[in-house]
C-alpha positions, 0 to 999 in steps of 0.5 A: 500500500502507498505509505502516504494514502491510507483506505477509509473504512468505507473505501475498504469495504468498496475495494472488497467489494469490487474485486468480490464483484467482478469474479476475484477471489481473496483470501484475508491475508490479501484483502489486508494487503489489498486495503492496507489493513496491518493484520489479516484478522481485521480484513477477516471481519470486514469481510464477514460484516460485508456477508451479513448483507451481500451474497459473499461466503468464505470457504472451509480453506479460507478463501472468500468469493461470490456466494450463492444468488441472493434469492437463495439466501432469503429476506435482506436484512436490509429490510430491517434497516429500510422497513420495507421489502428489498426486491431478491435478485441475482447481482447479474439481474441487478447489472443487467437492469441498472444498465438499461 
């Protein structure tokens, strides 16, 4: 990481998520290096609290990827936060919609 710039925890969780998006995988100890996090374990839970609400999972190995749709993981609990139903769509649905 570029010693004079340093990630805010939204930029963080951005990068992850771009890379996530478009098809990368990452284990903790290279999304720590990815966002200039000093300890994997950190990147570990930003990227477990990046699961509570985008289909990502982490495999037995420990590598962390583009999950199941989110039609299959249930309600989202961004309902909860915006009191009202999110609609469940694959993220390749959401693309192809948001680019019409």
């Amino acid at each position: 990481m570029n010693e004079e710039f340093e990630f805010t925890p939204q930029e963080r969780a951005a990068v992850l998520t771009w890379h996530l998006s478009q098809g990368g995988v990452l284990t903790a100890e290279q999304a720590a290096k990815m966002t200039g996090l000093q300890y994997p374990r950190s990147a570990s839970k930003l990227l477990g609290r990046l699961s509570r609400v985008l289909p990502i999972t982490c495999t037995e190995k420990g590598v962390w990827h583009i999950g199941v749709a989110v039609e299959e993981v249930g309600p989202s609990p961004l309902e909860k936060v915006f009191h009202t139903e999110v609609p469940s769509a694959s993220l390749g649905e959401l693309a192809r919609k948001n680019s019409r």
